[in-house]
Backbone as CSV, one residue per row, in Angstrom:
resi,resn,N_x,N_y,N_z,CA_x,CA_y,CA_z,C_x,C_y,C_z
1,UNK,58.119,26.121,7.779,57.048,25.538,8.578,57.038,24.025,8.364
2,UNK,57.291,23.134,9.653,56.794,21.934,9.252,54.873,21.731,9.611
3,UNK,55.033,19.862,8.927,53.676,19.283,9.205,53.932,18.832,10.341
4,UNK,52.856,19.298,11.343,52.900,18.136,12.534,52.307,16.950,12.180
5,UNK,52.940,16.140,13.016,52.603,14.976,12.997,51.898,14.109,13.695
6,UNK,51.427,15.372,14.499,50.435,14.893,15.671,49.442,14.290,14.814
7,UNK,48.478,13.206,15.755,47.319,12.699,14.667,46.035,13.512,14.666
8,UNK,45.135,13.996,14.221,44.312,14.561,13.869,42.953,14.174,13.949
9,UNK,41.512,14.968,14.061,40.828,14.430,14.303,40.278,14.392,13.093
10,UNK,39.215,13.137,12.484,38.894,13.451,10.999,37.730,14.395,11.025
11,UNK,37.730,14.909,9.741,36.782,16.176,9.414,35.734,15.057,8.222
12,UNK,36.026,13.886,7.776,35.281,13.146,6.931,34.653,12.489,8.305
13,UNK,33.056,12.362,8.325,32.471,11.630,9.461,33.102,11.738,10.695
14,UNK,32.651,12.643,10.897,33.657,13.055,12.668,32.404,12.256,13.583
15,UNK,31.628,12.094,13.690,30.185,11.562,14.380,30.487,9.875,14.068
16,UNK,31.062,9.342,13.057,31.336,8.203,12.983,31.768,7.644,11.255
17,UNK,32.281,6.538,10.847,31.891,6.172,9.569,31.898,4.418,9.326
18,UNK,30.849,4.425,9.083,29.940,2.739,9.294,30.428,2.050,7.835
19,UNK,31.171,1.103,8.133,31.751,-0.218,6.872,30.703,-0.674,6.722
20,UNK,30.229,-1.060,5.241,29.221,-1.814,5.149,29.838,-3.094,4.518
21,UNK,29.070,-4.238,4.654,30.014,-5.109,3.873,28.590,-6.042,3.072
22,UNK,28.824,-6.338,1.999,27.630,-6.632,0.789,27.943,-7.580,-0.220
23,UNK,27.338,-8.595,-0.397,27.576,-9.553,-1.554,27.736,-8.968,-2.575
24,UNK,28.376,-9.289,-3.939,28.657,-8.752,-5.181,27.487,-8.237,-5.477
25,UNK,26.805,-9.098,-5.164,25.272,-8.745,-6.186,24.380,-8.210,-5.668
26,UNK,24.688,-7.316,-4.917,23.797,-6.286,-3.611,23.616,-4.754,-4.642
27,UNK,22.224,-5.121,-4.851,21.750,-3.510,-5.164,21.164,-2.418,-4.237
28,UNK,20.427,-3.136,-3.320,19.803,-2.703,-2.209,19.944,-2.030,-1.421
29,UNK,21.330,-2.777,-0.727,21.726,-2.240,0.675,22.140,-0.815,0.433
30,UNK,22.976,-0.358,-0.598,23.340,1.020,-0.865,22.089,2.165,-0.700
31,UNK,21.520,1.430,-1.767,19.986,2.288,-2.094,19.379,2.850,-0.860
32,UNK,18.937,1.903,-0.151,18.490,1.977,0.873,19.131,3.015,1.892
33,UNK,20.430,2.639,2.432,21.460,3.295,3.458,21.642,5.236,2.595
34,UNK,21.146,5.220,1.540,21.230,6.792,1.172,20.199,7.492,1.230
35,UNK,19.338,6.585,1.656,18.168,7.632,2.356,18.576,7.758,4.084
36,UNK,19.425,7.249,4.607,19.856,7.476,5.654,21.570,8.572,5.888
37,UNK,21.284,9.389,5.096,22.208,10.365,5.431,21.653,11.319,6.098
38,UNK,23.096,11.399,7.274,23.118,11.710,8.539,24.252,12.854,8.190
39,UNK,24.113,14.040,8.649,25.398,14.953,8.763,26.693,14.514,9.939
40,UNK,27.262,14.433,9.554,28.433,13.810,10.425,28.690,12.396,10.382
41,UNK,27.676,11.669,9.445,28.106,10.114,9.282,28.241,10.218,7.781
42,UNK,29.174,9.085,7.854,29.927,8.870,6.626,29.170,7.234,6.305
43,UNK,28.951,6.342,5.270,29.032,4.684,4.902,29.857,4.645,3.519
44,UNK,30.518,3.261,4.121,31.620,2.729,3.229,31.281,1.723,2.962
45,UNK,31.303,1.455,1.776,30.508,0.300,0.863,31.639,-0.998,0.735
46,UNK,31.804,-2.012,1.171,32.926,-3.095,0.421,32.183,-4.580,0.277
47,UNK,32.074,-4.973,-0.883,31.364,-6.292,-1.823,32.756,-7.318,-1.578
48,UNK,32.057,-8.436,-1.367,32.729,-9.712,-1.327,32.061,-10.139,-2.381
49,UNK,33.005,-11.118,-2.973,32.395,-12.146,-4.413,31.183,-13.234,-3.949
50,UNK,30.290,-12.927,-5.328,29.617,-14.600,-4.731,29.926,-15.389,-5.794
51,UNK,30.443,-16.759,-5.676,30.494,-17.161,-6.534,29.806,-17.982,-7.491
52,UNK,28.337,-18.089,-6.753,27.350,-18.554,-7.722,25.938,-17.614,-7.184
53,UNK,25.351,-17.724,-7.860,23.993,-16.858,-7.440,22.733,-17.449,-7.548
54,UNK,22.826,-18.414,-7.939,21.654,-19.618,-8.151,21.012,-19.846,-6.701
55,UNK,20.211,-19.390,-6.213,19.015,-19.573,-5.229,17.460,-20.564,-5.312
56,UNK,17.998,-21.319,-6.615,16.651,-21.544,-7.150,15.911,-23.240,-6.144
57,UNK,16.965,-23.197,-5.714,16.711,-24.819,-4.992,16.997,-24.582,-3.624
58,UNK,16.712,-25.153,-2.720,17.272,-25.804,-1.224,18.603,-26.185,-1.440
59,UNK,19.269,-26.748,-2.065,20.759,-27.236,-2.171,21.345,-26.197,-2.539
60,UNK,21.043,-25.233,-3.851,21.765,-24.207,-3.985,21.986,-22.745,-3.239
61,UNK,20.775,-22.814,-2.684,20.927,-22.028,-1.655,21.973,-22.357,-0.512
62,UNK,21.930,-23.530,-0.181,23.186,-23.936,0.353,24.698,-23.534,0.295
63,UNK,24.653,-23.948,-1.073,26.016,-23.889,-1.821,26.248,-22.194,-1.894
64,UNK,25.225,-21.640,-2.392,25.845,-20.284,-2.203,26.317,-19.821,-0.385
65,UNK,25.494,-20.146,0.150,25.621,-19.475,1.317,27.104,-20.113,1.455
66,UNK,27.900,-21.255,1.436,29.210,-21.898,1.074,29.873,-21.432,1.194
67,UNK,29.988,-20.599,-0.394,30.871,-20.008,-1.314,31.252,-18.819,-0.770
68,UNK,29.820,-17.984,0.242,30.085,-16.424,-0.028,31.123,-16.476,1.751
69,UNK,30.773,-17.560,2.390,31.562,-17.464,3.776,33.499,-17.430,3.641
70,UNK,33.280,-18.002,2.773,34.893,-17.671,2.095,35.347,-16.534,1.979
71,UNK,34.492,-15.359,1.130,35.142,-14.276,0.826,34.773,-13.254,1.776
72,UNK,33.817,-13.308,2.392,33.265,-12.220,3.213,34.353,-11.909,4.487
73,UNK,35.340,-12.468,4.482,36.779,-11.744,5.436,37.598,-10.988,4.657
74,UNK,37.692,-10.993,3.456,38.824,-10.002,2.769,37.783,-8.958,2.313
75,UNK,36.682,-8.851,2.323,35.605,-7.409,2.273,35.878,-6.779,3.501
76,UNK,35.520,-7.355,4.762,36.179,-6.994,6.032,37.228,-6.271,6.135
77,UNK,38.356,-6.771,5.820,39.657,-6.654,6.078,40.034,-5.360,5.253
78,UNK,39.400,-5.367,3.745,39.555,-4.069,3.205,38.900,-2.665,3.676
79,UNK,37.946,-3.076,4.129,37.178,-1.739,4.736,37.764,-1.613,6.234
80,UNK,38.527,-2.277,6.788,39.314,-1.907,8.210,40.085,-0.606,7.722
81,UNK,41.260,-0.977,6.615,41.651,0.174,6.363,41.229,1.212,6.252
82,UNK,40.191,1.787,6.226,39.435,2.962,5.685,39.096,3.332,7.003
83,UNK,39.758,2.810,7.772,39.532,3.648,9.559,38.279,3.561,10.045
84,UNK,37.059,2.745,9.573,35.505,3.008,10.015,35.714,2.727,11.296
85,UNK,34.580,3.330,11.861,34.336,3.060,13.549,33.578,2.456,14.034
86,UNK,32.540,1.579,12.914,31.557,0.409,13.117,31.449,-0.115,11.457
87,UNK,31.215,-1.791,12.023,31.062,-2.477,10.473,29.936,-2.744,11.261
88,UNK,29.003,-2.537,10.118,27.337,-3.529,9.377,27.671,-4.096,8.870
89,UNK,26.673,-5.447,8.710,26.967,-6.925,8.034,25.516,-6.379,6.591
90,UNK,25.840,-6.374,5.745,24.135,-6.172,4.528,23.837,-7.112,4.244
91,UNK,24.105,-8.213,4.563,23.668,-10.025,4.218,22.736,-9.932,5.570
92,UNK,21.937,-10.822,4.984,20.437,-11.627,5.904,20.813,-12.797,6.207
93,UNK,20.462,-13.692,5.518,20.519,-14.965,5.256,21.934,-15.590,6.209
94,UNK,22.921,-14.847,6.124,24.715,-15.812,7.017,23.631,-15.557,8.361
95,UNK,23.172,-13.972,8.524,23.252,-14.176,10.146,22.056,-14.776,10.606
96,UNK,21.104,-15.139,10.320,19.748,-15.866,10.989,20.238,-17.594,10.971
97,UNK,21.575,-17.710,10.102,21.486,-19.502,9.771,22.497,-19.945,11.687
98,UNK,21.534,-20.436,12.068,22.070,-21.460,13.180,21.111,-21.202,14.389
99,UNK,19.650,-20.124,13.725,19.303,-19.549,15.150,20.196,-18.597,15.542
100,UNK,19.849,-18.675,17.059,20.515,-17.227,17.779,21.943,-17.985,17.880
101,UNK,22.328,-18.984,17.889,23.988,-19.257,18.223,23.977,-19.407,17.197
102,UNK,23.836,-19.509,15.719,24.502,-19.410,14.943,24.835,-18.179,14.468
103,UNK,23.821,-17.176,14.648,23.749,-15.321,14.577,25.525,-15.327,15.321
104,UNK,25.195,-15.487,17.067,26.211,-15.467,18.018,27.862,-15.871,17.708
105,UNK,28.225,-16.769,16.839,29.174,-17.463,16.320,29.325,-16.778,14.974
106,UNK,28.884,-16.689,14.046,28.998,-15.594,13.026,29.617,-13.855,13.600
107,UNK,29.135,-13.391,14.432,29.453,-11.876,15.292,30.782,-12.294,15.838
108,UNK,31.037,-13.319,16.530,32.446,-13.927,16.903,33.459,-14.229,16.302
109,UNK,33.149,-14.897,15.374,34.307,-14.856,14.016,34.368,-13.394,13.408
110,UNK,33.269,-12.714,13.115,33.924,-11.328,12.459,34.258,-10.141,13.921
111,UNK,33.917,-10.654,14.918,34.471,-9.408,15.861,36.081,-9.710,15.933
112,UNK,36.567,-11.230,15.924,38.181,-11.585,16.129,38.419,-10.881,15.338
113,UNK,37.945,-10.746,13.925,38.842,-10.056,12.695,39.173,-8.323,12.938
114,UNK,37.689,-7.822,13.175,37.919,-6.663,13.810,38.410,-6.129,14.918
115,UNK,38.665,-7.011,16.012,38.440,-6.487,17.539,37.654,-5.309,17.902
116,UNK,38.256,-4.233,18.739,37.096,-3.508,19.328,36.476,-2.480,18.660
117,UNK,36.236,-2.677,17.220,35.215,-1.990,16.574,34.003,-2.574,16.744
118,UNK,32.502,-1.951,16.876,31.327,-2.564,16.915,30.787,-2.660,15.838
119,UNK,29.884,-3.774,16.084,29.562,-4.692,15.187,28.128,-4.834,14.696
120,UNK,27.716,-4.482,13.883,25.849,-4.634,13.688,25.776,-5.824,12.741
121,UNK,24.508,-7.294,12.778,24.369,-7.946,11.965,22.977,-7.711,11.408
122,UNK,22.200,-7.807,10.756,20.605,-7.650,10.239,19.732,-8.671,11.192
123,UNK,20.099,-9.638,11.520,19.222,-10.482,13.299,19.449,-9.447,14.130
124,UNK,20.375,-9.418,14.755,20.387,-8.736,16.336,19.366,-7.228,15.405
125,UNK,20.098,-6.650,14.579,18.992,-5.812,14.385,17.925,-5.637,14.608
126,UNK,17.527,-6.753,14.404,15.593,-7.082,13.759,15.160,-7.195,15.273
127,UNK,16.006,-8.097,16.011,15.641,-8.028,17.289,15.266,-6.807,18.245
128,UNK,16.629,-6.156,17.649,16.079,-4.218,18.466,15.082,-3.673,18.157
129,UNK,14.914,-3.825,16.933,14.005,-2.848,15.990,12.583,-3.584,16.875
130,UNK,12.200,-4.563,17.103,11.520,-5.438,17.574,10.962,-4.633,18.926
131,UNK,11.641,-5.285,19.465,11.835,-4.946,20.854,11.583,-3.612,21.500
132,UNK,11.789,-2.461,20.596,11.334,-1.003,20.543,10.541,-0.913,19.983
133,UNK,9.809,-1.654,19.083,8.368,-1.171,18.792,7.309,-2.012,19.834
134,UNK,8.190,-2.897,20.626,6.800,-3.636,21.828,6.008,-4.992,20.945
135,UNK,6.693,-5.396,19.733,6.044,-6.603,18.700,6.501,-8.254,19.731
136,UNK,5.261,-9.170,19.537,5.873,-9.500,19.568,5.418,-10.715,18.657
137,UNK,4.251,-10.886,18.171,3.757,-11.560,17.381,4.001,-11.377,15.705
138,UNK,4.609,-12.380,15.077,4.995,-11.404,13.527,5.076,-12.163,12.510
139,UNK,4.789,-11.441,11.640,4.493,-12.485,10.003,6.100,-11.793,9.412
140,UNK,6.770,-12.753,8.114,7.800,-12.625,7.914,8.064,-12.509,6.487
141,UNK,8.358,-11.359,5.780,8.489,-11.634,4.486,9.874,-11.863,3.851
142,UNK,10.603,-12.957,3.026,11.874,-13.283,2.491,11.296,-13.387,1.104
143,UNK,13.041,-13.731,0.663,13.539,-13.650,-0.956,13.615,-15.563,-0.970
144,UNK,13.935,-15.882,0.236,14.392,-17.197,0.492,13.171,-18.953,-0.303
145,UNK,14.384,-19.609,-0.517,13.583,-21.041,-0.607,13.325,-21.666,1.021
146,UNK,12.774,-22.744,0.979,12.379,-23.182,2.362,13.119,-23.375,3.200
147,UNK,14.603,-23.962,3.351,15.807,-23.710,3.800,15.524,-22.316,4.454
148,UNK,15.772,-21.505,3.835,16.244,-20.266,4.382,15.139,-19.510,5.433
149,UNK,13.953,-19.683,4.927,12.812,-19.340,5.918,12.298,-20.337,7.195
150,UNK,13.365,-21.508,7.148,13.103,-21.933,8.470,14.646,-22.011,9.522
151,UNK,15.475,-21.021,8.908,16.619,-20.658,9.891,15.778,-19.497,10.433
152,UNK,15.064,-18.745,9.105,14.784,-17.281,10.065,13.762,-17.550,10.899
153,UNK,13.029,-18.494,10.589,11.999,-18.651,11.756,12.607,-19.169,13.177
154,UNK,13.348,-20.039,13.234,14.463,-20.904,14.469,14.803,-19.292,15.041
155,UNK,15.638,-18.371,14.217,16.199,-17.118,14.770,15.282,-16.451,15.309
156,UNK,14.058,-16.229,15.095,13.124,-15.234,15.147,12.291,-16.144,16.871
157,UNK,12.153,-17.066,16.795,11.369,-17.961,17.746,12.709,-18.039,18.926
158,UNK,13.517,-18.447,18.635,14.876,-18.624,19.503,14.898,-17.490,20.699
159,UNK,14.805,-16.184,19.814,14.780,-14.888,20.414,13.551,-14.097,21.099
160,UNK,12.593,-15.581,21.171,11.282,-14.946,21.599,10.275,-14.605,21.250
161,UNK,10.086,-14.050,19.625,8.834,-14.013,19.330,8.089,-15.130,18.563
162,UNK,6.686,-14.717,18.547,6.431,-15.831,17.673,6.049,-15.239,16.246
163,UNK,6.661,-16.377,15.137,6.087,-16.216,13.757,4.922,-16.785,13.312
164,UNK,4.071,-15.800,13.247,2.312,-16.254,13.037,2.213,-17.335,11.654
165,UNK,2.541,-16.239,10.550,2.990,-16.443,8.990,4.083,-16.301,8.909
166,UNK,4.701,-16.978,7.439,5.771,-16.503,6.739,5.630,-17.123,5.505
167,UNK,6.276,-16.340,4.786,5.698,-16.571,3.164,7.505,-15.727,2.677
168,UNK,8.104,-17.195,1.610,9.211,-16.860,0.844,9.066,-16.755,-0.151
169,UNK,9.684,-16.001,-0.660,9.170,-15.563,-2.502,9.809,-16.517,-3.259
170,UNK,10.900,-17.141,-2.829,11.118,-18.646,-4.025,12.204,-18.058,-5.044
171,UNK,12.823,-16.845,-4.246,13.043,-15.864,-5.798,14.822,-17.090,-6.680
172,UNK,14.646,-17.139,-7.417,15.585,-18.154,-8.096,17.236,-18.057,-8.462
173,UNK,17.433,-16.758,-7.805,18.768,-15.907,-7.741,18.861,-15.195,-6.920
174,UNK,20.651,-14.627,-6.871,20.786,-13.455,-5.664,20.591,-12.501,-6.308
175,UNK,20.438,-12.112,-7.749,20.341,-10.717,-8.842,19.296,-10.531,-8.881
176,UNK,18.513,-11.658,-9.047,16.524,-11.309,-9.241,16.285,-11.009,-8.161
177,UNK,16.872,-11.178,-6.472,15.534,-10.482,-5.777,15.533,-9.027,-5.874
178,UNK,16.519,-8.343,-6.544,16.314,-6.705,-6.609,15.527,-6.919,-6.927
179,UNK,14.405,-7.433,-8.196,14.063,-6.898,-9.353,12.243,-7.309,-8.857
180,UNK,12.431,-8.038,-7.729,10.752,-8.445,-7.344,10.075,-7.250,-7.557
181,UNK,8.796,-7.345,-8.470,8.051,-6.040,-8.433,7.163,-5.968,-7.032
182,UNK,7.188,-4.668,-7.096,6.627,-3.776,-5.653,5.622,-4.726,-5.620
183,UNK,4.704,-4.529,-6.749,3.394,-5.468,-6.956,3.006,-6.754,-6.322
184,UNK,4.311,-7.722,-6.426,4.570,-9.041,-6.054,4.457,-8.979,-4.392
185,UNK,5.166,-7.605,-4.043,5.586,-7.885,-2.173,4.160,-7.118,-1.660
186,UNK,3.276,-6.157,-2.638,1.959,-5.589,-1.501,0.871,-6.398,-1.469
187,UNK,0.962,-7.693,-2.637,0.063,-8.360,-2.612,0.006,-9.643,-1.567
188,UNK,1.635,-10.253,-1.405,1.500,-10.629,-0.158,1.283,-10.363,0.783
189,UNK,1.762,-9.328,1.202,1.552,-8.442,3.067,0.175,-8.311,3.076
190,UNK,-0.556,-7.948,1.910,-2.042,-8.069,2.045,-2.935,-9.270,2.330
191,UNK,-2.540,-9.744,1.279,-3.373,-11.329,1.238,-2.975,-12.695,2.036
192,UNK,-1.365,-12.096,2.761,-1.025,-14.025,3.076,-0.501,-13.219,4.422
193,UNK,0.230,-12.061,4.352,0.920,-11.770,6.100,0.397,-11.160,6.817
194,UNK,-0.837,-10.273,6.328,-1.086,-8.952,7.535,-2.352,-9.778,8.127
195,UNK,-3.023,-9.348,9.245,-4.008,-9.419,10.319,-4.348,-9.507,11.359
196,UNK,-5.354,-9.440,12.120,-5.354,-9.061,13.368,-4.434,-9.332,14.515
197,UNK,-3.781,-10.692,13.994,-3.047,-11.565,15.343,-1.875,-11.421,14.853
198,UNK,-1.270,-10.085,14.190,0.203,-10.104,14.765,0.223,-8.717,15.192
199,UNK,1.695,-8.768,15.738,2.123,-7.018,15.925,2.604,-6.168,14.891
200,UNK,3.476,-6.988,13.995,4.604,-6.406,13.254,4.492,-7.573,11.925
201,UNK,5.054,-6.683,10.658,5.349,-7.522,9.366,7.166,-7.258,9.269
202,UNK,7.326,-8.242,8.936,9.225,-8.051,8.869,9.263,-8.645,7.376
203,UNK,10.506,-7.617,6.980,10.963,-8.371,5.617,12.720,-8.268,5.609
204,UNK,13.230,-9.363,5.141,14.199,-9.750,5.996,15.039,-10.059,4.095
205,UNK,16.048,-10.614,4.171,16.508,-10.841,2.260,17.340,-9.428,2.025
206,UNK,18.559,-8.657,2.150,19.047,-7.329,2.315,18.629,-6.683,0.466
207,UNK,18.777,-8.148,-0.409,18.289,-7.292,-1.385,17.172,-7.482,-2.396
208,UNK,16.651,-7.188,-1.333,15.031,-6.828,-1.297,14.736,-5.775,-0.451
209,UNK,14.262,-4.218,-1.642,14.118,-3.103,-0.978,12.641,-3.114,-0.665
210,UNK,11.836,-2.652,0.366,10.566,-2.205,0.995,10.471,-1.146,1.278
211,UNK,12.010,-0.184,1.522,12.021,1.019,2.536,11.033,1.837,1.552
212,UNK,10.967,1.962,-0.036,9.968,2.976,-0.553,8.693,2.848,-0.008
213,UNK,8.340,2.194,0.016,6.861,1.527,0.335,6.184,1.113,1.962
214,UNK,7.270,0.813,2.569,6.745,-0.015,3.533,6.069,1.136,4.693
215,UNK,6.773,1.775,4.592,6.387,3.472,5.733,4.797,3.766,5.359
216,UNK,4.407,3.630,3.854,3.303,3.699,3.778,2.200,2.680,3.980
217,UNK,2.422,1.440,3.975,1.673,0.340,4.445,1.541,0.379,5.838
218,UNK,2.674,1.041,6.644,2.568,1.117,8.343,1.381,2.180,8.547
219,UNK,1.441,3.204,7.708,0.028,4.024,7.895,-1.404,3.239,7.632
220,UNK,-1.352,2.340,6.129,-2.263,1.854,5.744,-2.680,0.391,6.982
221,UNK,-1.699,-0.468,7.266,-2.139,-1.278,8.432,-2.475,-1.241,9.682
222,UNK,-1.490,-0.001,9.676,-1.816,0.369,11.509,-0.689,-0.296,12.590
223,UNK,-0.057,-1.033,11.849,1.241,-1.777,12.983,2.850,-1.625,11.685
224,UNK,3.907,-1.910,12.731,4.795,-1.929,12.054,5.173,-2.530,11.156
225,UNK,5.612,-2.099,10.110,6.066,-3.365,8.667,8.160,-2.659,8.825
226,UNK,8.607,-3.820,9.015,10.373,-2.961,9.152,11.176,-4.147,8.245
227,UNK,11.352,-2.820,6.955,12.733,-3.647,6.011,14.278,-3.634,6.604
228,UNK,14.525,-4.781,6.738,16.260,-5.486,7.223,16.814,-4.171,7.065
229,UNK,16.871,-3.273,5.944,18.099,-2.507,5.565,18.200,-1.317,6.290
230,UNK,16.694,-0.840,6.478,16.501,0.204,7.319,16.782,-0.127,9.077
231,UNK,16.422,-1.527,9.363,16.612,-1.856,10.985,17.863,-1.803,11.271
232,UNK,18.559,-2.194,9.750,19.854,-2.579,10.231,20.790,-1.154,10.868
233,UNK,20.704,-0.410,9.392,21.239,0.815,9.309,21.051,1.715,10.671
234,UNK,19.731,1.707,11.084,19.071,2.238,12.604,19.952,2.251,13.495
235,UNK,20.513,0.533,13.342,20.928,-0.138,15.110,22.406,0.336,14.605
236,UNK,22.937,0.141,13.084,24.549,0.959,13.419,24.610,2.259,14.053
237,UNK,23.404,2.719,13.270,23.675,4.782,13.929,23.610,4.884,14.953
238,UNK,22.230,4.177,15.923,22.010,3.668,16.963,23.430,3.503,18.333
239,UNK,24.588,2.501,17.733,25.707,1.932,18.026,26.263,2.947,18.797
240,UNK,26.406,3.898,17.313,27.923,4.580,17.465,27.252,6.002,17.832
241,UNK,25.930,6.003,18.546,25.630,7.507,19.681,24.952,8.221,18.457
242,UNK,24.489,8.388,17.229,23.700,9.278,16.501,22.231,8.390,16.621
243,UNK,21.531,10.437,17.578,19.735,9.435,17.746,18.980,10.562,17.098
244,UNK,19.779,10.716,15.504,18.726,11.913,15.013,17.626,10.998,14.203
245,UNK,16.185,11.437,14.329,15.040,10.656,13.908,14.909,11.099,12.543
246,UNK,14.459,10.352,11.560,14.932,11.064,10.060,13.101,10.483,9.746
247,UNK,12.277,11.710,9.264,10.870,11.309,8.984,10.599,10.487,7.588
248,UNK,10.148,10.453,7.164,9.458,9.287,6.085,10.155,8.230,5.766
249,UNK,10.916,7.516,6.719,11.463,6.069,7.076,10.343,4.928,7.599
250,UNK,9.415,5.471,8.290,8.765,4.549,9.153,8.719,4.498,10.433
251,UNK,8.170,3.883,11.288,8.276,4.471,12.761,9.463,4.187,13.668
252,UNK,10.051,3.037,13.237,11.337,2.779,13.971,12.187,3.778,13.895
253,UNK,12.647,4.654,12.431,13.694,5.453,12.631,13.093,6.956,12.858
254,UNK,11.715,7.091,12.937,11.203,8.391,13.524,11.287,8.614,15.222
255,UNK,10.863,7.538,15.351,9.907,7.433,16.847,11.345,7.019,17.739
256,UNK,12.320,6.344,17.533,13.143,5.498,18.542,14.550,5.560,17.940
């Protein structure tokens, strides 16, 4: 008996399997994306280096964002091999910097690398996720120094809505924003982001998790609160034709 050699269809993620691609120092994005198992989807995890992690300034925030545009094509390039049928971007911060053409030009440089695989970034995300809940007024929660919370505001305004509030946590590394206590993020959404005059609370920073929590503040406020990791993850499954609604996510991945 021979092997044919015909090609085969895969039995690993036959429904799809989504590249993720994640700074070294990404605790989050994983965490998060495993409360989103889907039968028939597969996620493939690949980390690019950062080479500094110092967030603690406006300049260094800079410099990192620098450093990590360098490596974030050979994370790419390794997870091509692995045959996925859509890459997610788990970085925040590359895709909101330029506004919507800088989002636009970022998706362009990594679609050349890929060609016709599709492409999810955490902006265009936020935008869907947006846009299906009917928001359009919104307070904004980041990990970011001031730099960084006024690209996402340019991105967020660029695309139409308006940002009422926004409040950055200042956090002084890319390792410490895992570690923000829950404590730190319900006391803002309470006291500095939530109220009558918006639609929606966004928290945006990939590692910075909300998904435990935030589903329950959407009960407790009454409007949407949507963490990056979960919008993001949504709009890949979204992508590639899976519209199974998975409950205690929050309303975006129940309802839409």
């Amino acid at each position: 008996m021979t092997v044919s050699e015909e090609p085969q269809e895969p039995w690993i993620g036959p429904r799809g399997r989504i590249g993720v691609v994640i700074p070294s120092t990404n605790i989050a994005v994983e965490y998060d994306c495993q409360r989103l198992i889907t039968p028939g989807v597969t996620w493939h995890f690949g980390r690019f280096f950062t080479p500094s992690t110092d967030l603690s300034s406006d300049n260094s925030f800079l410099s990192f964002l620098e450093g990590i545009r360098n490596t974030i094509p050979q994370s790419v390039e390794a997870l091509m091999s692995a045959e996925i049928s859509h890459l997610m971007m788990g970085m925040s911060a590359e895709t909101f910097w330029g506004g919507v053409e800088g989002n636009e030009e970022f998706m362009s440089r990594v679609q050349e690398q890929i060609g016709d695989i599709g492409l999810t970034t955490g902006a265009t995300a936020m935008v869907e996720a947006l846009s299906a809940l009917k928001a359009k007024k919104i307070a904004v929660l980041s990990p970011y120094q001031p730099v960084g919370d006024g690209q996402v505001q340019d991105f967020f305004e660029g695309s139409g809505f308006e940002v009422v509030r926004q409040v950055g946590l200042r956090c002084g590394s890319a390792t410490s924003i895992a570690h923000t206590p829950r404590q730190r993020v319900l006391d803002v959404v309470a006291k500095q982001l939530d109220g009558d005059d918006i639609d929606a609370i966004v928290q945006v920073g990939t590692n910075l998790t909300t998904a435990d929590f935030f589903p329950t503040l959407e009960l407790m406020l009454g409007k949407p609160c949507i963490p990056i990791n979960i919008a993001t993850a949504w709009s890949a499954l979204r992508a590639i034709g899976v519209q199974d609604r998975m409950p205690g996510l929050g309303r975006l991945v129940e309802e839409f």
